[in-house]
N, CA, C and O atoms as a GROMACS GRO file, in nm:
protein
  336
    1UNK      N    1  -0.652   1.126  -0.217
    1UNK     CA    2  -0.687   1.154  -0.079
    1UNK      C    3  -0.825   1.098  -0.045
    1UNK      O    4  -0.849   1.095   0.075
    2UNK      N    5  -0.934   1.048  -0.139
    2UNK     CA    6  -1.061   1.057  -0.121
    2UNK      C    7  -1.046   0.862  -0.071
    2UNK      O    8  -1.111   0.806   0.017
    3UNK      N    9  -0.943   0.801  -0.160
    3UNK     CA   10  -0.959   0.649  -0.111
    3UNK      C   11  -0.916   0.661   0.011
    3UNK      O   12  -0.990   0.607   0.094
    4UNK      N   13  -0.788   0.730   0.069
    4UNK     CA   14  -0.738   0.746   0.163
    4UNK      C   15  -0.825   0.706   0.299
    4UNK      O   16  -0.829   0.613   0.379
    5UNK      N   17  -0.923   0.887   0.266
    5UNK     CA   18  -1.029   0.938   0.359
    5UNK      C   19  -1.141   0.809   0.391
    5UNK      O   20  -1.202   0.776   0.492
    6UNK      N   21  -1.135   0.762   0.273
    6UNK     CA   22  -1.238   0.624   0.298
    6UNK      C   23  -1.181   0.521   0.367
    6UNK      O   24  -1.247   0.459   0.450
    7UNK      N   25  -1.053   0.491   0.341
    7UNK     CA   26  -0.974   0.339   0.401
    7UNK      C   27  -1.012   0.431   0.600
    7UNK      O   28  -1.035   0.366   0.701
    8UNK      N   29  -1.010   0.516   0.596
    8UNK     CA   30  -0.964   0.572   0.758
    8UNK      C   31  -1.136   0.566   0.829
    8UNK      O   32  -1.157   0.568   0.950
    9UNK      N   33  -1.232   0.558   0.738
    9UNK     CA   34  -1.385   0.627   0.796
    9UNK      C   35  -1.415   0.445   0.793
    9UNK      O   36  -1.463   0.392   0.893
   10UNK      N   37  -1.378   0.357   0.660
   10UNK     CA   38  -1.449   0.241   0.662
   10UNK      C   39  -1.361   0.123   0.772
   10UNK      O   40  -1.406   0.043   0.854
   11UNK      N   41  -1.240   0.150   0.733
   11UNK     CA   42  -1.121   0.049   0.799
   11UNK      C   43  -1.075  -0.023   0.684
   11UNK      O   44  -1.131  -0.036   0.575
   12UNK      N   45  -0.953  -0.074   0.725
   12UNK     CA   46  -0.861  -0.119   0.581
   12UNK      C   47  -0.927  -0.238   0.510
   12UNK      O   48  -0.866  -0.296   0.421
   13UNK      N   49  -1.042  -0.274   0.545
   13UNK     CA   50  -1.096  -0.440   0.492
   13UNK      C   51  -1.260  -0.378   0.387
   13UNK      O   52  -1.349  -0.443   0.331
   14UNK      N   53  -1.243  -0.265   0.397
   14UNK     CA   54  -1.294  -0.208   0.296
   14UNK      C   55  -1.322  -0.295   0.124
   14UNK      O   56  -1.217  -0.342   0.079
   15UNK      N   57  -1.385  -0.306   0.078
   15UNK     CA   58  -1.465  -0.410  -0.035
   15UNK      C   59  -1.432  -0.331  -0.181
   15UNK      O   60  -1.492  -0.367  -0.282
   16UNK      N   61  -1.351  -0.240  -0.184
   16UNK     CA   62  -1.326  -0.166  -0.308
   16UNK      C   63  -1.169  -0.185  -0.341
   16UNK      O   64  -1.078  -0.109  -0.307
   17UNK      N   65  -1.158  -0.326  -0.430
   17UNK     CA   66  -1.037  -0.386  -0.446
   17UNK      C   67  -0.974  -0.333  -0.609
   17UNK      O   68  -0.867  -0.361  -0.663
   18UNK      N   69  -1.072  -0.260  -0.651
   18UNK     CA   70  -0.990  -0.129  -0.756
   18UNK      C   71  -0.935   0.000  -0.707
   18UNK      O   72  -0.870   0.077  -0.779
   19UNK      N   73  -0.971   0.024  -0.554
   19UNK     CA   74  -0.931   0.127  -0.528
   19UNK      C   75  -0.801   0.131  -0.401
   19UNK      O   76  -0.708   0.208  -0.375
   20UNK      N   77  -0.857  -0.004  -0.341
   20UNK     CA   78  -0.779  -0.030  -0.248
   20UNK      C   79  -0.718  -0.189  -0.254
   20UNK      O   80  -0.780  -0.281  -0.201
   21UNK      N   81  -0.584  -0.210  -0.329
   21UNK     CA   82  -0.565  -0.376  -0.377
   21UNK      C   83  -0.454  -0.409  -0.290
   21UNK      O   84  -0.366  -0.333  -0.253
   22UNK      N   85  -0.470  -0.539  -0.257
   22UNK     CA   86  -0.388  -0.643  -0.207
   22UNK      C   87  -0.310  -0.697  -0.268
   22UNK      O   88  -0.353  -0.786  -0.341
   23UNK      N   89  -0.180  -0.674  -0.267
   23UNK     CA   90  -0.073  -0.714  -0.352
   23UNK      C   91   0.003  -0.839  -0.284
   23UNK      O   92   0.020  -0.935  -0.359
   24UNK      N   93   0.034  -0.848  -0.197
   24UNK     CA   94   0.103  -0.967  -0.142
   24UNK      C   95   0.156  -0.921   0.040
   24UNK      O   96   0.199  -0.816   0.088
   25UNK      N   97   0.136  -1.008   0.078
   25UNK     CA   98   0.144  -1.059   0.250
   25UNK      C   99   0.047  -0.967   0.327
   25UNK      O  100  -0.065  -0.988   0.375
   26UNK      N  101   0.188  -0.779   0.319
   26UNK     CA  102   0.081  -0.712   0.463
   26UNK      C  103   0.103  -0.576   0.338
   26UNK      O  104   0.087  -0.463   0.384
   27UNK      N  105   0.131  -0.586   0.217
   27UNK     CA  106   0.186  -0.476   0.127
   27UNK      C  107   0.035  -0.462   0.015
   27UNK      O  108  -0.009  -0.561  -0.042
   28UNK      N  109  -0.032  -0.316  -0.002
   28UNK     CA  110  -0.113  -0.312  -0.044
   28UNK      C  111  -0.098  -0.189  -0.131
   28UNK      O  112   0.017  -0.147  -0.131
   29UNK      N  113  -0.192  -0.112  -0.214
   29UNK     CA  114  -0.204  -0.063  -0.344
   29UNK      C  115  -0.304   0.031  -0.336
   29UNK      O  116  -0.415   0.001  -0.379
   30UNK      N  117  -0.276   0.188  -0.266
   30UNK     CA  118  -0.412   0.231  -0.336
   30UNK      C  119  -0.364   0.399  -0.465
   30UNK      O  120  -0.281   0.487  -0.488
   31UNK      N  121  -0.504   0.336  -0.510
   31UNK     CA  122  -0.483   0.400  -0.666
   31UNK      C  123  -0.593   0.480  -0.693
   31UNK      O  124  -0.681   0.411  -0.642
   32UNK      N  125  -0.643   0.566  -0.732
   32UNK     CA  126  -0.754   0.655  -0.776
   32UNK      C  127  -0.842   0.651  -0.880
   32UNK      O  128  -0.774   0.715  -0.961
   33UNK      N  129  -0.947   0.623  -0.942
   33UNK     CA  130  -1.000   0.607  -1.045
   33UNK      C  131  -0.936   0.687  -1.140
   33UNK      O  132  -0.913   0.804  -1.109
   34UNK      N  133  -0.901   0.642  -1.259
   34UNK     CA  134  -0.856   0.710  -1.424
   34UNK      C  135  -0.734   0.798  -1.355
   34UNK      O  136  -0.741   0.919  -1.377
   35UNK      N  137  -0.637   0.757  -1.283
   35UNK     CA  138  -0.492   0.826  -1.186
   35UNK      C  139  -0.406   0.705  -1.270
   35UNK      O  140  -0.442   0.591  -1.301
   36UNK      N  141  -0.287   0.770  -1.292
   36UNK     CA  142  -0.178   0.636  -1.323
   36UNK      C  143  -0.098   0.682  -1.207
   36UNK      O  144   0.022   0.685  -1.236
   37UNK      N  145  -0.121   0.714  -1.102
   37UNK     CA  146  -0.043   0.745  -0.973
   37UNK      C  147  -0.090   0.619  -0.911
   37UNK      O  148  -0.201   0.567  -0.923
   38UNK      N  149   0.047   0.565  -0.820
   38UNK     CA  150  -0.034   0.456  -0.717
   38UNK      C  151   0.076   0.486  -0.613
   38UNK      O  152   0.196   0.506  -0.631
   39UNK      N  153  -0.020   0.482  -0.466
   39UNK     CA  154   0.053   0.460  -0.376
   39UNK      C  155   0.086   0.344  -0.275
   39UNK      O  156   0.003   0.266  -0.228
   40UNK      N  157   0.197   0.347  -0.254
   40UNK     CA  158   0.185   0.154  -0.169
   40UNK      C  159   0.222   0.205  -0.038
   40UNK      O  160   0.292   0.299   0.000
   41UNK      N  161   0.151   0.110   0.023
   41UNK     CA  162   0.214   0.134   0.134
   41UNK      C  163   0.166  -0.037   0.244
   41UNK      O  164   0.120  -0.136   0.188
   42UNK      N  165   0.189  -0.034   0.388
   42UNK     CA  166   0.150  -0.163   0.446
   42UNK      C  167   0.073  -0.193   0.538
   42UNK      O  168   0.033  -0.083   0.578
   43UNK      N  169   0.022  -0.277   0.603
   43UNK     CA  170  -0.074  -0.303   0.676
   43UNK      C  171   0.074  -0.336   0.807
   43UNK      O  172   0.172  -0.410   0.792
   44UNK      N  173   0.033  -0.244   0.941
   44UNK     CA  174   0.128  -0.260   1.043
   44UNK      C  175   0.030  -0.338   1.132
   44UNK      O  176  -0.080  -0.282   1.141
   45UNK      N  177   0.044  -0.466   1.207
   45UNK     CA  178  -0.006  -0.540   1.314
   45UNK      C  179  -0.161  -0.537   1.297
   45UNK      O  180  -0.213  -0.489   1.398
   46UNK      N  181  -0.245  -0.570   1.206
   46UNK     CA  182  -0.332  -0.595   1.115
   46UNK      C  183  -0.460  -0.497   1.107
   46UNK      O  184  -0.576  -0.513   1.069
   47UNK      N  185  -0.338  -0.316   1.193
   47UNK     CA  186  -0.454  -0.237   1.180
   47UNK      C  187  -0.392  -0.114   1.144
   47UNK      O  188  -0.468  -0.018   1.148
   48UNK      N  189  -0.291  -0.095   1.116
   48UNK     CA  190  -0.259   0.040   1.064
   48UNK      C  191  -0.182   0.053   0.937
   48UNK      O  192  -0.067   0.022   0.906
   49UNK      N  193  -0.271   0.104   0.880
   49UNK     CA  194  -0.185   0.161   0.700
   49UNK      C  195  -0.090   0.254   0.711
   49UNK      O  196  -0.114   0.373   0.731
   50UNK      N  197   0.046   0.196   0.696
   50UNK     CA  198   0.187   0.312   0.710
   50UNK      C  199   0.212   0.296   0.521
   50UNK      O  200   0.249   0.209   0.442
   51UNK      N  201   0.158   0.454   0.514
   51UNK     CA  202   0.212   0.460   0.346
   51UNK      C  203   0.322   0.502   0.297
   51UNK      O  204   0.344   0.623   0.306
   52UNK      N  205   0.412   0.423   0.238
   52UNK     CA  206   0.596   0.432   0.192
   52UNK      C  207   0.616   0.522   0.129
   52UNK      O  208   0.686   0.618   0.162
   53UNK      N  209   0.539   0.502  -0.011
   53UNK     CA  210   0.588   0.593  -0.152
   53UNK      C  211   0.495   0.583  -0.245
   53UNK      O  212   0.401   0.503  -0.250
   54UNK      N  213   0.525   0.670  -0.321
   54UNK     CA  214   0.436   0.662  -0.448
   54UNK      C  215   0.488   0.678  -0.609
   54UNK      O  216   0.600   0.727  -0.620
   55UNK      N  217   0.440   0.651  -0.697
   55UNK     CA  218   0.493   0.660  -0.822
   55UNK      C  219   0.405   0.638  -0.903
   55UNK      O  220   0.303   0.603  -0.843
   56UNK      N  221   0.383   0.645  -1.077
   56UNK     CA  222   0.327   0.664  -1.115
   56UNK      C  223   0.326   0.451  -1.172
   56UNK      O  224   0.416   0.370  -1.155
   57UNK      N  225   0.190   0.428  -1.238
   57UNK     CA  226   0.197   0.291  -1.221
   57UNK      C  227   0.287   0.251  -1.283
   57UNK      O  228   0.326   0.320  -1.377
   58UNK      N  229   0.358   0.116  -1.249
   58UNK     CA  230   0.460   0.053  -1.262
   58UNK      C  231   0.420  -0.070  -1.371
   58UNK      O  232   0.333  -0.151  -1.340
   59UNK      N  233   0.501  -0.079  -1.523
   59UNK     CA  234   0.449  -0.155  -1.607
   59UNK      C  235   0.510  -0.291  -1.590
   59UNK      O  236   0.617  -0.305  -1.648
   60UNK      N  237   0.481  -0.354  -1.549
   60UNK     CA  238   0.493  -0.510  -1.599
   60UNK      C  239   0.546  -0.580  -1.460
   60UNK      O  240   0.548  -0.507  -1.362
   61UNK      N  241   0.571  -0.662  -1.451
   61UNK     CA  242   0.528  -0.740  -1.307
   61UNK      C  243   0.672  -0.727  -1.220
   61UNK      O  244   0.674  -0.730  -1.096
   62UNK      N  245   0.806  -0.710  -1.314
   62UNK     CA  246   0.895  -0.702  -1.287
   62UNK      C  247   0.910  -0.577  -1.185
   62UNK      O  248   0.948  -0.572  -1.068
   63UNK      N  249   0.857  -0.460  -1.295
   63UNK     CA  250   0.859  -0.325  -1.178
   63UNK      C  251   0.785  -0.324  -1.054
   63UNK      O  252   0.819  -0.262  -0.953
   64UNK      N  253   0.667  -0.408  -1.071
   64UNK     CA  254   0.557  -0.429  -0.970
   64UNK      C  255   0.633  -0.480  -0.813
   64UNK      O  256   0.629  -0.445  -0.695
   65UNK      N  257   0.698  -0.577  -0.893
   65UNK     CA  258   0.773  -0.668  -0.730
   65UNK      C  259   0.896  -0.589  -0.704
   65UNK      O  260   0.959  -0.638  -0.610
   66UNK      N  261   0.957  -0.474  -0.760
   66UNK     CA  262   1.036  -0.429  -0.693
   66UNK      C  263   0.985  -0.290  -0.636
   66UNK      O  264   1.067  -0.210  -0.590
   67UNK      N  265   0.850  -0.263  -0.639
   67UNK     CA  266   0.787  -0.206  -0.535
   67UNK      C  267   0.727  -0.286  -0.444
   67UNK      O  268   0.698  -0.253  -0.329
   68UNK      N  269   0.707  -0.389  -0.495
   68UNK     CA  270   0.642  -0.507  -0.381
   68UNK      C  271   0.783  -0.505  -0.268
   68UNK      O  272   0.748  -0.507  -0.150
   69UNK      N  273   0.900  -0.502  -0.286
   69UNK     CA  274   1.032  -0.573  -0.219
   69UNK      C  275   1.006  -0.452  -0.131
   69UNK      O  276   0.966  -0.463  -0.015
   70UNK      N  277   1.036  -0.315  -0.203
   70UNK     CA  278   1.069  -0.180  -0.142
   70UNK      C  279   0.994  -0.193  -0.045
   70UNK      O  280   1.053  -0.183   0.062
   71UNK      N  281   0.883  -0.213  -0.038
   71UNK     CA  282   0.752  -0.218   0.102
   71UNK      C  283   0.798  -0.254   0.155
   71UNK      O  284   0.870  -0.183   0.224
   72UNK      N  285   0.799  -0.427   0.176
   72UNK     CA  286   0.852  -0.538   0.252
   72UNK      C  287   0.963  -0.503   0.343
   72UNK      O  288   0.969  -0.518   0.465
   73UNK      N  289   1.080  -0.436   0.232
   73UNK     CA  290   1.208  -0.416   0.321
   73UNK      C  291   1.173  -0.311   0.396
   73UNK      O  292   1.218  -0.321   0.510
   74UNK      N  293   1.068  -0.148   0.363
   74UNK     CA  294   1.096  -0.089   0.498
   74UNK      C  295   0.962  -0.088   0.635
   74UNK      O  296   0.927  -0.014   0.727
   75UNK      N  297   0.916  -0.242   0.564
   75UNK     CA  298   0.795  -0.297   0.692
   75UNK      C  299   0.866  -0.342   0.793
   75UNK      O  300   0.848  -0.313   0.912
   76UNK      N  301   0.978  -0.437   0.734
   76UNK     CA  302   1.078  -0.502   0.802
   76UNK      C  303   1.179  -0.417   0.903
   76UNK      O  304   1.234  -0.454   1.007
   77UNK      N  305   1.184  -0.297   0.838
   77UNK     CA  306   1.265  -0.211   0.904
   77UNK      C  307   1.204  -0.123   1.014
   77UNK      O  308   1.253  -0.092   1.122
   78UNK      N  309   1.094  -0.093   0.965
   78UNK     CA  310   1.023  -0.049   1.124
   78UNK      C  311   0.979  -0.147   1.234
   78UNK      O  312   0.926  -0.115   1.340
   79UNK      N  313   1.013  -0.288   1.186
   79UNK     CA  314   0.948  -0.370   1.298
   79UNK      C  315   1.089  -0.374   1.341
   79UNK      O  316   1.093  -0.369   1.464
   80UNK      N  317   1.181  -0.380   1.300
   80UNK     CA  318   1.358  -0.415   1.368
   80UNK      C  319   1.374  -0.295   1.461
   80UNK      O  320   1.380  -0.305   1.584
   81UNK      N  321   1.378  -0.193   1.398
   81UNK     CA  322   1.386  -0.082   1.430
   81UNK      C  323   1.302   0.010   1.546
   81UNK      O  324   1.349   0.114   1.594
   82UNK      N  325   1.147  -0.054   1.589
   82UNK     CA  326   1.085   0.008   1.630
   82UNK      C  327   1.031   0.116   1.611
   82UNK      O  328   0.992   0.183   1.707
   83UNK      N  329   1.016   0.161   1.475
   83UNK     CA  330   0.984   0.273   1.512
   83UNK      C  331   0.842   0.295   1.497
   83UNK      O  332   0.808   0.413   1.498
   84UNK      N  333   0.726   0.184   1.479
   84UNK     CA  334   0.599   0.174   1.461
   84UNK      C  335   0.590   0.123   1.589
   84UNK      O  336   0.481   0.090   1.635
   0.00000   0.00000   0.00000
């Protein structure tokens, strides 16, 4: 909650890329110091963080991109959908 509280007080372009990481396009990563919890979630119209899900970290690059996909597909789905 504390990176959270920070991404919302600083704004998402925030300079703490261990706490808050860029994974690919509008799909990003935040994680807690010494936490194997990570939560992903996306950057909506290049100013709002809509957070998906969470899980505990994902080993090896394979698991990585099929949380990378999971984002993607329901970024995709709120822009079809409208509901952002």
């Amino acid at each position: 909650m504390a990176t959270l509280a920070m991404v919302a007080e600083v704004g998402w372009r925030m300079r703490n890329e261990a706490r808050f990481k860029h994974l690919r396009g509008d799909v990003y990563e935040v994680k807690e110091h010494n936490s194997r919890a990570r939560l992903f979630c996306f950057l909506h119209q290049g100013r709002l963080v809509v957070c998906t899900h969470g899980r505990l970290k994902p080993s090896g690059n394979k698991e990585y991109n099929k949380e990378i996909v999971r984002v993607e597909r329901l970024h995709l789905q709120c822009i079809t959908e409208r509901i952002l």
